[in-house]
C-alpha positions as CSV (number, residue, x, y, z in Angstrom):
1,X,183.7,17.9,-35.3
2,X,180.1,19.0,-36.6
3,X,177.1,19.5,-34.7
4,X,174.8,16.2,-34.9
5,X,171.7,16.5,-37.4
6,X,169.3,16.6,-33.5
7,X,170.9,19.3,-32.8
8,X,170.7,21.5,-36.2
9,X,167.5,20.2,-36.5
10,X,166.9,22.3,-32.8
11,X,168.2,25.4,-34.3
12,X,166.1,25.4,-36.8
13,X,162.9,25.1,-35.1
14,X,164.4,27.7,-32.3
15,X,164.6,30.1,-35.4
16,X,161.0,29.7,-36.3
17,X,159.7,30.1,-32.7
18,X,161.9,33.5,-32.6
19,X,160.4,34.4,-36.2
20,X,157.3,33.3,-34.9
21,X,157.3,35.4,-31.4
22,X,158.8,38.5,-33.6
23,X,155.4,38.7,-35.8
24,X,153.1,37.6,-33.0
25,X,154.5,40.4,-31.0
26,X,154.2,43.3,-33.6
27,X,150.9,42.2,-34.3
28,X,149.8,42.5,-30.3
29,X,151.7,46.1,-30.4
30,X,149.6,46.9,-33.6
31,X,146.6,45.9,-31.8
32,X,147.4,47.9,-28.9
33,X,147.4,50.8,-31.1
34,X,144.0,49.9,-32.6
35,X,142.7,49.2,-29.1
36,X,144.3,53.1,-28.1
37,X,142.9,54.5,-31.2
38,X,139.4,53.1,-30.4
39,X,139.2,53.8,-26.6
40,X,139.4,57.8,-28.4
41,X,136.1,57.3,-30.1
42,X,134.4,56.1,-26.5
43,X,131.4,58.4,-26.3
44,X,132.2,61.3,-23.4
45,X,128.4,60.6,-21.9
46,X,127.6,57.2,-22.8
47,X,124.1,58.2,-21.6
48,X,123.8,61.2,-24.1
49,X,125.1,59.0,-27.2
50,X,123.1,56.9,-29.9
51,X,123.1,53.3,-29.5
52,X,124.2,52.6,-32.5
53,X,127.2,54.9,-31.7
54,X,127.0,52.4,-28.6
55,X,126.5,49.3,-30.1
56,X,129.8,50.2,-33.1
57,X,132.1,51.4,-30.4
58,X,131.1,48.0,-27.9
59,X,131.6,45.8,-31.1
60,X,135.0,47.2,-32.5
61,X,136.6,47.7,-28.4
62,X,135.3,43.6,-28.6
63,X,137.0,42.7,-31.3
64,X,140.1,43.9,-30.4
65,X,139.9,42.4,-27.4
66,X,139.5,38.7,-28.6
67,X,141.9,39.4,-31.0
68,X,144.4,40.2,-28.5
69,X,143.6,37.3,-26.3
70,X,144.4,34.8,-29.4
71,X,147.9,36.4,-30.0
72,X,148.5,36.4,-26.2
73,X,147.3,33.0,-26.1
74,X,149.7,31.5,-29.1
75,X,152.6,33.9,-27.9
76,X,152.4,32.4,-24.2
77,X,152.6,28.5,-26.7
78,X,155.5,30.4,-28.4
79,X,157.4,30.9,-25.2
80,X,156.5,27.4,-24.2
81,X,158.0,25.9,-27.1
82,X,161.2,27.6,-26.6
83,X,162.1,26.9,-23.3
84,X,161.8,22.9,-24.7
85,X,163.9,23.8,-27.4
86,X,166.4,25.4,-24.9
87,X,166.0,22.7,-22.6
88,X,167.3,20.2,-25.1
89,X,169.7,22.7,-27.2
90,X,171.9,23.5,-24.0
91,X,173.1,20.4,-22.9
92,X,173.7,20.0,-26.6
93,X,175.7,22.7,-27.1
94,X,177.6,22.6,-23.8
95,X,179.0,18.6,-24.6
96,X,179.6,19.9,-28.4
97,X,181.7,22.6,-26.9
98,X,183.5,20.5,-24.1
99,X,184.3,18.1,-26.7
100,X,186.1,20.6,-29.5
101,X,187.3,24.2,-28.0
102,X,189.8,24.1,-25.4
103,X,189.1,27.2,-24.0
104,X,185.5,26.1,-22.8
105,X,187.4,22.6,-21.5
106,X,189.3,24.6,-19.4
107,X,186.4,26.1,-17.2
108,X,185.1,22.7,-15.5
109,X,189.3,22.3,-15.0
110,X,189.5,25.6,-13.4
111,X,186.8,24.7,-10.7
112,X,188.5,21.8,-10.3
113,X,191.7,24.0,-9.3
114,X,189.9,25.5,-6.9
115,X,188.4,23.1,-5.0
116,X,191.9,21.3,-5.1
117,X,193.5,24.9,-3.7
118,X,190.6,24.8,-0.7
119,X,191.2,21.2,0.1
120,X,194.8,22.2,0.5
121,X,193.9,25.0,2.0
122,X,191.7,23.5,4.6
123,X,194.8,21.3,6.0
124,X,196.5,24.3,7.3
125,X,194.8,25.2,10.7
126,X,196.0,22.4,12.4
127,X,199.3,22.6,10.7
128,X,199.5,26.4,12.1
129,X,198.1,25.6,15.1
130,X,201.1,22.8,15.2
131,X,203.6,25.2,14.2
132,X,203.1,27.9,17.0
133,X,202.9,25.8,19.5
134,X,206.2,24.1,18.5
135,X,207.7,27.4,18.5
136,X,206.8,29.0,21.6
137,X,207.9,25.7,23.0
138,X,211.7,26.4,21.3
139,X,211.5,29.8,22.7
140,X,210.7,28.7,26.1
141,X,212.8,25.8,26.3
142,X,215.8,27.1,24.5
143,X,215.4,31.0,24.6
144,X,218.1,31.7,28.0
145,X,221.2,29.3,26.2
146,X,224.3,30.7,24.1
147,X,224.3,29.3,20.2
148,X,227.0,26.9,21.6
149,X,224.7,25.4,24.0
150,X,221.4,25.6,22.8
151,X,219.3,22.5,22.9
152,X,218.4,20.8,19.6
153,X,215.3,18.6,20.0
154,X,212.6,21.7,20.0
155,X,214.4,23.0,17.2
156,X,214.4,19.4,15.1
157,X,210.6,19.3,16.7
158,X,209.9,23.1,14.9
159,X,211.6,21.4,11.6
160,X,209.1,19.4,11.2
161,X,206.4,20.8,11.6
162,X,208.0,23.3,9.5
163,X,208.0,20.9,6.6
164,X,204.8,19.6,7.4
165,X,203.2,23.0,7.3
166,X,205.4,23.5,3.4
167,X,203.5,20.3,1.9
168,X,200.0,22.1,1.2
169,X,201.7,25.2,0.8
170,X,203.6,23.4,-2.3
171,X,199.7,22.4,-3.1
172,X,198.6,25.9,-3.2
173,X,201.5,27.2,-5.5
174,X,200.9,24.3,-7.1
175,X,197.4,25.1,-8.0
176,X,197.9,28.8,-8.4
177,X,200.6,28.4,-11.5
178,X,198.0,25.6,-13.1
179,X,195.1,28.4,-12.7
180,X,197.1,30.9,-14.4
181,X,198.0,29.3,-17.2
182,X,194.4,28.2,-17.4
183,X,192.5,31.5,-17.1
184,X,191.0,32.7,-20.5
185,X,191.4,36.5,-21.7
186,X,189.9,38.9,-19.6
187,X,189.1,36.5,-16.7
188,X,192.5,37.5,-14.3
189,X,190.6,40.0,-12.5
190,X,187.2,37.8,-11.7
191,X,188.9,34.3,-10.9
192,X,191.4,34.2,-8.9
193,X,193.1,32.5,-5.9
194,X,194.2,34.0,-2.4
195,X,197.8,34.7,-1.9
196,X,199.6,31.5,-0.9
197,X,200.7,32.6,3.0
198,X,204.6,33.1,2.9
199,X,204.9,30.2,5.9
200,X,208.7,29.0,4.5
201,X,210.3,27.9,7.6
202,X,212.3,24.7,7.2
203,X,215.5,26.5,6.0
204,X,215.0,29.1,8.6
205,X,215.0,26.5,11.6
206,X,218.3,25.9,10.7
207,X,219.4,29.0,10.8
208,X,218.2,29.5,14.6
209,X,221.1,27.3,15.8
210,X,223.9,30.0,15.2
211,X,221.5,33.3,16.0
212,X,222.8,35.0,19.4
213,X,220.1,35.1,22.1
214,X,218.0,38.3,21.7
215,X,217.8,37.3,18.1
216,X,216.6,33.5,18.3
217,X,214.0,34.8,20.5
218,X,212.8,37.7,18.4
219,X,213.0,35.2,15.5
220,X,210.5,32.9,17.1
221,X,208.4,35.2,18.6
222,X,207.5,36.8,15.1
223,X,207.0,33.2,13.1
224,X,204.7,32.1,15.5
225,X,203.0,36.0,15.6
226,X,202.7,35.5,12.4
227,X,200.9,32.5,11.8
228,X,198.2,33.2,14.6
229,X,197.9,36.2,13.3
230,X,197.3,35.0,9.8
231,X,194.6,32.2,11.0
232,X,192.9,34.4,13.1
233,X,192.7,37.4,10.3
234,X,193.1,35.5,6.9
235,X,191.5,32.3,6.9
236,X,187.5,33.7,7.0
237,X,187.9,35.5,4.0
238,X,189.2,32.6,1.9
239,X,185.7,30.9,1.3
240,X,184.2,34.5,0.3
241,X,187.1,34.7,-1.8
242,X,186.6,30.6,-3.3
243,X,183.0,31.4,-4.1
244,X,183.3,34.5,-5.8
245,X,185.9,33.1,-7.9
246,X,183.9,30.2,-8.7
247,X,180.3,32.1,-9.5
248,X,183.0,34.0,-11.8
249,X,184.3,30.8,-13.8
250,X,180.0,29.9,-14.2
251,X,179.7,33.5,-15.5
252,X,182.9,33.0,-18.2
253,X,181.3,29.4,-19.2
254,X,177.9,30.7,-19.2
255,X,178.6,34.1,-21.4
256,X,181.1,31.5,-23.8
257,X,178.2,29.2,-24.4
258,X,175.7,31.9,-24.8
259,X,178.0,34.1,-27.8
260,X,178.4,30.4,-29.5
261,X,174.5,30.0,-29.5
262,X,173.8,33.6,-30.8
263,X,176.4,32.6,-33.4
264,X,174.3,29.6,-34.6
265,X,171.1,31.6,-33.7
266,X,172.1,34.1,-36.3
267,X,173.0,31.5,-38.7
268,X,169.9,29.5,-38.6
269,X,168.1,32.4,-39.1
270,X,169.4,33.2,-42.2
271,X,170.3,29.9,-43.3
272,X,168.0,27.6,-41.9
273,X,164.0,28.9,-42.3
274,X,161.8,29.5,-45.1
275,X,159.2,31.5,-45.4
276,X,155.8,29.9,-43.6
277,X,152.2,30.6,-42.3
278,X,152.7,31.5,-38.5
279,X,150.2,29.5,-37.5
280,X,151.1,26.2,-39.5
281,X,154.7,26.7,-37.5
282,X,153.2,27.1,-34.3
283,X,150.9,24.3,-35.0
284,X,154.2,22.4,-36.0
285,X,156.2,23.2,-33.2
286,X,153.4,22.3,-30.7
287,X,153.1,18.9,-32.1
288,X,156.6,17.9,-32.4
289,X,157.7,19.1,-28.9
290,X,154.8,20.5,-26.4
291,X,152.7,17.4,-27.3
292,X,155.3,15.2,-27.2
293,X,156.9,16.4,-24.1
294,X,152.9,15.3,-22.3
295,X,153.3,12.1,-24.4
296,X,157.1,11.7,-22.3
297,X,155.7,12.9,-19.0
298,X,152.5,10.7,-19.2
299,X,154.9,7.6,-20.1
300,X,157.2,8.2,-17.2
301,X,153.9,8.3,-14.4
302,X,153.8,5.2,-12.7
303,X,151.7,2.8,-14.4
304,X,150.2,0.9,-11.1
305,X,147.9,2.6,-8.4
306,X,150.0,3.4,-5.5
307,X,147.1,2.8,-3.2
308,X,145.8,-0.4,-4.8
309,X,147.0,-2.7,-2.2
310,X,145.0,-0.3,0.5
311,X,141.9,-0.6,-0.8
């Protein structure tokens, strides 16, 4: 896949504004010398000097001066013309990349991890919430009977909440494995996704039945510290956590895009300009994309009078 002949064409005016604002910009720091150099001359006691010493110094300070208000002036149109280019290069450049490098493909898909990890996520309260109070209920109702007599309902209750509470869990670790095999080179310590909470208790309800007493209870008592513990401590961090990680993958995209365009900005440069009269470029430039960005602007104003039918 090649760029399209819009977008080369782009590249190559962006290297003539850059060519452009390097030479308008040595000429202003030349001219700051000059203007340095002649503010030395300036007669100590204007008062005590000749006027034509007066009039010289007054004249060449002047001429500076306008000088340095043109280059300002077509450096400011400089400036203006790139940020059109930009405006139309980026988008440019970001659906060229989507479309043929994998790597940059993967950075809308890894946002798209993590919001599917928060929605997961964000089920879990209630499922906690659920939990513990399932298994303070086992403890209470079944915490004073011998294995061999110990009542089962609670326990099928806990179960399922149990396996309930597993389902966005299996989301989570779901998520986590598709991030990692996602993550570009040197982005493992930027983006990255909480710890899935260790909440694996539908095996271990089954296990309760045949505990002896002081166990079951202890048993209980911990899962359900646990998980209030966890919601209570854990759970405000994750959003901090979410967005940093996401800024993170906008940084990765943003710095990918941003080496591929110096890569073209370096070869347009060298490949792409000839050598030109400044001000025929700028004069160029301006037409093809300052004036027509007006002539875009003026056709997309509203050609009736809003406040014809109040006169």
């Amino acid at each position: 896949m090649e760029l399209s002949p819009d977008t080369i064409r782009h590249l190559r005016d962006e290297a003539y504004a850059t060519l452009c604002r390097h030479s308008l910009t040595e000429a202003l720091e030349n001219l700051a010398q000059q203007k340095a150099n002649i503010e030395s001359t300036r007669p100590p006691f204007a008062l005590l000097a000749s006027r034509q010493t007066r009039v010289a110094f007054s004249q060449s300070l002047s001429a500076v001066q306008i000088s340095e208000s043109a280059l300002q002036v077509r450096l400011a149109e400089v400036a203006q013309i790139e940020r059109l280019l930009q405006a139309s290069l980026r988008p440019a450049l970001h659906a060229f990349l989507y479309a043929c490098d994998p790597t940059y493909r993967s950075f809308p898909e890894i946002l798209r991890i993590l919001r599917d990890w928060e929605i997961a996520f964000q089920s879990l309260p209630d499922l906690r919430v659920a939990f513990a109070r399932d298994a303070r209920n086992a403890r209470q109702q079944c915490g004073h009977s011998a294995p061999a007599r110990r009542d089962r309902e609670p326990l099928l209750v806990l179960r399922d909440s149990a396996l309930r509470l597993e389902k966005p869990l299996d989301a989570l670790d779901r998520a986590s494995l598709q991030l990692a095999a996602l993550l570009p080179a040197g982005a493992e310590a930027e983006i990255r996704l909480p710890a899935t909470p260790a909440f694996r208790y539908a095996n271990w309800v089954g296990l309760l039945l045949t505990l002896p007493l002081e166990r079951f209870v202890a048993e209980l008592h911990e899962a359900e510290s646990a998980v209030r513990q966890f919601q209570s401590a854990n759970a405000a961090d994750v959003e901090t956590y979410l967005s940093e990680s996401r800024a993170a993958c906008d940084r990765f995209e943003q710095g990918f895009l941003e080496h591929y365009w110096a890569q073209l900005r370096a070869h347009a440069q060298a490949h792409y300009v000839e050598e030109c009269d400044v001000d025929d470029v700028i004069r160029t430039l301006s037409q093809n994309y300052i004036e027509s960005d007006l002539a875009r602007r003026k056709r997309e104003l509203p050609s009736a009078d809003p406040f014809l039918g109040e006169r």
